[in-house]
C-alpha positions as a printed NumPy array, in Angstrom:
array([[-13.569,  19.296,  18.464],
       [-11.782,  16.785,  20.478],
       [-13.103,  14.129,  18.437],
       [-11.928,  15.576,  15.309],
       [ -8.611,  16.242,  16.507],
       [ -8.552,  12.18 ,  17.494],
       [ -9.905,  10.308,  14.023],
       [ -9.135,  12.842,  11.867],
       [ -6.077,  15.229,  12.835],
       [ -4.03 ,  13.18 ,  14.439],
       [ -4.028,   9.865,  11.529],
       [ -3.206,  12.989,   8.43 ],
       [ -0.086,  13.676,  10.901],
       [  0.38 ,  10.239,  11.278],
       [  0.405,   9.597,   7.435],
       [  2.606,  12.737,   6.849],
       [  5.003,  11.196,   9.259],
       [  4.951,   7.673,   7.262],
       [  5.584,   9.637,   3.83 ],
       [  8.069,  11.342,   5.498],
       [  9.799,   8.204,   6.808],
       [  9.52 ,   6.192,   3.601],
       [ 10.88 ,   9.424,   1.318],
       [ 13.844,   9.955,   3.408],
       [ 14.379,   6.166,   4.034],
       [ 14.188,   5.381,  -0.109],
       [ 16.633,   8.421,  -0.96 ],
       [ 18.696,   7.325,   1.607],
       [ 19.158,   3.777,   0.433],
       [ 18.9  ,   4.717,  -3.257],
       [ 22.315,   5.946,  -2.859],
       [ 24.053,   2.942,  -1.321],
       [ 25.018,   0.806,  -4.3  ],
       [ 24.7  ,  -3.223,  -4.133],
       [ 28.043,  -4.92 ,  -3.723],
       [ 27.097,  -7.46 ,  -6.552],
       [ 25.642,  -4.483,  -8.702],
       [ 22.828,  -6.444,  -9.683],
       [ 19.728,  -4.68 , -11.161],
       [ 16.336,  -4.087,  -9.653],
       [ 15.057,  -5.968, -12.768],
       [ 17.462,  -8.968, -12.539],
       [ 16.755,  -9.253,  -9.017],
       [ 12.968,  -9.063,  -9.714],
       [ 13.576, -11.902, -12.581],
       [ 15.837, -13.896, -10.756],
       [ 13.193, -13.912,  -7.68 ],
       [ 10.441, -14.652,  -9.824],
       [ 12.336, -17.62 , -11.944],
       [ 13.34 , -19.177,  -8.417],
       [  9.596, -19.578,  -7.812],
       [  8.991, -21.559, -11.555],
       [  7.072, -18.176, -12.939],
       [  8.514, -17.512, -16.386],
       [  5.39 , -15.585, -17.599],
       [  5.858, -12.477, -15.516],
       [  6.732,  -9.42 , -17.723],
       [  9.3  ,  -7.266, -16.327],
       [  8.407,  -3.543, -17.709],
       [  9.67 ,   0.025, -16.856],
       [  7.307,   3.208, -15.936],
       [  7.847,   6.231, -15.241],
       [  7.733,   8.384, -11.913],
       [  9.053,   7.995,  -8.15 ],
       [  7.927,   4.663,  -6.259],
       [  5.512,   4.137,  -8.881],
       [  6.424,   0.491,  -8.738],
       [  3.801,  -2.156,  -8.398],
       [  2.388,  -5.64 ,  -9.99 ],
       [ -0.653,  -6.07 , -12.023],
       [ -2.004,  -9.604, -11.412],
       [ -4.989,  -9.329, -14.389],
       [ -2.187,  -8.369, -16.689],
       [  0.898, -10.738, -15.444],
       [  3.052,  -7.804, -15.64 ],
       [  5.479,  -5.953, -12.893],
       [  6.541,  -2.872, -13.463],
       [  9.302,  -0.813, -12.154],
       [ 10.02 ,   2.886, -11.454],
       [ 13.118,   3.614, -13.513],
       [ 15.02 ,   4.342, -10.811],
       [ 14.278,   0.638,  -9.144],
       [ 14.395,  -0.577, -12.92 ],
       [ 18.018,   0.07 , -13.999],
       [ 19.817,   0.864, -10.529],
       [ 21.801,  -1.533,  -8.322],
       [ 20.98 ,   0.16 ,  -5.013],
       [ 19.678,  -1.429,  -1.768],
       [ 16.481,   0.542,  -2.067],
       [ 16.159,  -0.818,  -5.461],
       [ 16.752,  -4.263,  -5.013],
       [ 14.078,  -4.301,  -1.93 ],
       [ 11.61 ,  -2.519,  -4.134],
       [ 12.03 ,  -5.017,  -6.776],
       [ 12.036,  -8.296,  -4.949],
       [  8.816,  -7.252,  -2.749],
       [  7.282,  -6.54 ,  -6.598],
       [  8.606, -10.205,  -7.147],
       [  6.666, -11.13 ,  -3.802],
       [  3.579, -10.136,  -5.051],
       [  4.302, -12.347,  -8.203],
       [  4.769, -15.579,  -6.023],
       [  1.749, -14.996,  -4.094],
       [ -0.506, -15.063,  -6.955],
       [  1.078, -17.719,  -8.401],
       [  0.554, -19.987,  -5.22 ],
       [ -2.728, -18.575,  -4.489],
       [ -1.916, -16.839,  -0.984],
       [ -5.358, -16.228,  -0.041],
       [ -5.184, -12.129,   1.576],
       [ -4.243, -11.434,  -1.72 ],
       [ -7.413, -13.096,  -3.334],
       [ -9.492, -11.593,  -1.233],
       [ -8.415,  -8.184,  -2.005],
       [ -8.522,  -8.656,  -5.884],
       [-11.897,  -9.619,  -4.819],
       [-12.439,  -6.243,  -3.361],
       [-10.799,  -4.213,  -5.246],
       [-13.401,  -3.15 ,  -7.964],
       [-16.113,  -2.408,  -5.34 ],
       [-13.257,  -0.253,  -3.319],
       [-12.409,   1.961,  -6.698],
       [-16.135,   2.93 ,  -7.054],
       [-16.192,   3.567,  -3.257],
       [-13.344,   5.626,  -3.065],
       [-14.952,   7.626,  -6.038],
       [-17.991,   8.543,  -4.575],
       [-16.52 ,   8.764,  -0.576],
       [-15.497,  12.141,  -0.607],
       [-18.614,  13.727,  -2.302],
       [-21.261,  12.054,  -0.516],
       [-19.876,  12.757,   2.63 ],
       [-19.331,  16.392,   1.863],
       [-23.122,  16.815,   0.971],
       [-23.809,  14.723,   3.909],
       [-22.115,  17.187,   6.427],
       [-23.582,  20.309,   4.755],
       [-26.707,  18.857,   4.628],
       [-26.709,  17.072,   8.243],
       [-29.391,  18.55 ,   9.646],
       [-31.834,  17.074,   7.007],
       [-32.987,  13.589,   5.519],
       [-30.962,  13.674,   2.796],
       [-28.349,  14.608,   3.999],
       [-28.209,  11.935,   6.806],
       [-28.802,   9.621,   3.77 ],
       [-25.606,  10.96 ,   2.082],
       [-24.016,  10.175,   5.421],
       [-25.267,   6.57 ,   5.763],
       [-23.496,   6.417,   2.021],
       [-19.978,   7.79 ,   2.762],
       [-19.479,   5.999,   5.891],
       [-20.408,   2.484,   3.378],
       [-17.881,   3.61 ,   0.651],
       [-15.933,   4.304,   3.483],
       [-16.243,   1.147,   5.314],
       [-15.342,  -0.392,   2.424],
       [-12.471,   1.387,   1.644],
       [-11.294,   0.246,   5.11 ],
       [-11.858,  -3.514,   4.449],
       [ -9.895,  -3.208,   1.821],
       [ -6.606,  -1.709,   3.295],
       [ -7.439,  -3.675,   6.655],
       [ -6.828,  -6.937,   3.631],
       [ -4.058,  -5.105,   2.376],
       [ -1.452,  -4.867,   5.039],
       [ -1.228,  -8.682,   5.406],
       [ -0.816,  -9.208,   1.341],
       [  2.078,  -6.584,   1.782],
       [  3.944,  -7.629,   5.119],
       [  3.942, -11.465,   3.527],
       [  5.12 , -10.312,  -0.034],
       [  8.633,  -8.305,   2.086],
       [  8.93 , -10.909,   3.786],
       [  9.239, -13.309,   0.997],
       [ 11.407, -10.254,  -0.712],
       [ 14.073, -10.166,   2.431],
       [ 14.254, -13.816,   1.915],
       [ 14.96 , -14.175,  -1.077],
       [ 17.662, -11.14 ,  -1.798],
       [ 19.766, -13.352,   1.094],
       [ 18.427, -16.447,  -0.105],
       [ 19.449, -16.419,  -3.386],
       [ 22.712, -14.186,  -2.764],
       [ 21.721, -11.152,  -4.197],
       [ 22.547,  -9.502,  -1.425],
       [ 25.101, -10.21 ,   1.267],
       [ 23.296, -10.167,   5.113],
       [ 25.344,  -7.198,   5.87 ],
       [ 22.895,  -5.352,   3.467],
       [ 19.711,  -6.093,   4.485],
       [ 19.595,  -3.115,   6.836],
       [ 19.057,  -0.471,   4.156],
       [ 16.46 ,  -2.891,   2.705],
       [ 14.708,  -3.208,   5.951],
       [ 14.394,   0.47 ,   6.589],
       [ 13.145,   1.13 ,   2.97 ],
       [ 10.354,  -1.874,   3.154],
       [  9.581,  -1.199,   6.86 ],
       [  8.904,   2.676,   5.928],
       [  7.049,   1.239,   3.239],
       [  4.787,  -1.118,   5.369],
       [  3.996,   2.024,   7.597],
       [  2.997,   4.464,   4.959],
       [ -0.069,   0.853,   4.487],
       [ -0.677,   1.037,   8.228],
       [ -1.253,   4.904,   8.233],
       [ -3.748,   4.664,   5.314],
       [ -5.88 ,   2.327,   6.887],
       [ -5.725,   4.401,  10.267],
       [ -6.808,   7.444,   8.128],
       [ -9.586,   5.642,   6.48 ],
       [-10.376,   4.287,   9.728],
       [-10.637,   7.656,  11.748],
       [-12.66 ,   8.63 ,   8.871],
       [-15.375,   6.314,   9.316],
       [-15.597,   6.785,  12.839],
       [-16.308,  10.557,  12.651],
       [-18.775,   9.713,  10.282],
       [-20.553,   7.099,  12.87 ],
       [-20.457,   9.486,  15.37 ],
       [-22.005,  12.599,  12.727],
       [-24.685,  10.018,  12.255],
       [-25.136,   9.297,  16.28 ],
       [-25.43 ,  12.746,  16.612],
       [-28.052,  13.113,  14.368],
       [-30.249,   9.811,  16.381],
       [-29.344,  12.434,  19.535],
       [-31.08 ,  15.036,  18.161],
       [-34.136,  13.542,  16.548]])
């Protein structure tokens, strides 16, 4: 019980914190206009041209911090909100977007690695939650030990994955708080509304991988349990 409480109850509070902190943090920046009123799209372009990319496409899509950019496609796309508004939550949003842009384009290496990854992660995280289901219903037999040994894979991979991830996205804010002062698209005095949307951002990465994490290591010690009992 003890162990459960430690890799598995604990990291789902964790991660309910971190969506706590990054909803409250985003609706409370959202509301606290730019003083150059420049959009989350112009900032996003202007971010993007001051690295030489011109081939980026700039789209809008629907939903709440649904923002993200598609490297296979060359295209970044922004929530509405982050698309049209002029707020400091949607000018950080935008230019860490933009980060991800530059990083491709000069080949930063984390984020190569977890293109790489990414295809073997989907199927992973597809199959994760049923094999490990049958595993634990099944534990005390073959098969089910087998189902086991499969989750905690997917799952290990899912981990390598996220593990790759944090670095791609504490490198792409960084380049995004750089260049919002950088370029003057925001004054200094801003960039404290940007830092607590990104930062709740980054931690809502780190609780994911925790989660995953905790995951596998129940699993491991299901499966050592198992070897005890044999």
């Amino acid at each position: 019980m003890l162990i459960w409480i430690i890799l598995i109850l604990v990291p789902m509070l964790f991660g309910l914190y971190a969506q706590f902190k990054i909803r409250s943090a985003y609706a409370r920046n959202v509301e606290i206009p730019s003083r150059g009123q420049i959009r989350g799209a112009e900032a996003a372009l202007a971010v993007m041209q001051s690295a030489g990319i011109n081939d980026v496409e700039i789209v809008e899509v629907e939903g709440e911090l649904t923002d993200h950019y598609d490297p296979t496609h060359r295209r970044l796309a922004l929530s509405s909100q982050n698309y049209h508004g002029t707020s400091l939550a949607a000018l950080g949003v935008a230019a860490h977007e933009a980060g991800h842009a530059i990083q491709h384009k000069v080949g930063y290496a984390m984020m190569g690695v977890r293109q790489t990854l990414a295809p073997a992660t989907q199927i992973a995280a597809s199959v994760a939650n049923l094999v490990i289901i049958v595993g634990i219903v099944l534990i005390s037999s073959a098969f089910g030990g087998m189902m086991l040994k499969l989750g905690a894979v997917a799952l290990g991979m899912i981990c390598l994955f996220q593990l790759v991830t944090l670095p791609v996205e504490f490198d792409a804010t960084r380049r995004a708080k750089a260049q919002l002062v950088g370029l003057g698209i925001l004054e200094r005095e801003e960039m404290p509304g940007v830092n607590e949307t990104l930062d709740a951002a980054a931690l809502t990465y780190i609780a994911a991988f925790v989660a995953s994490l905790g995951s596998l290591l129940h699993i491991l010690s299901l499966l050592a349990g198992r070897r005890d009992d044999d």
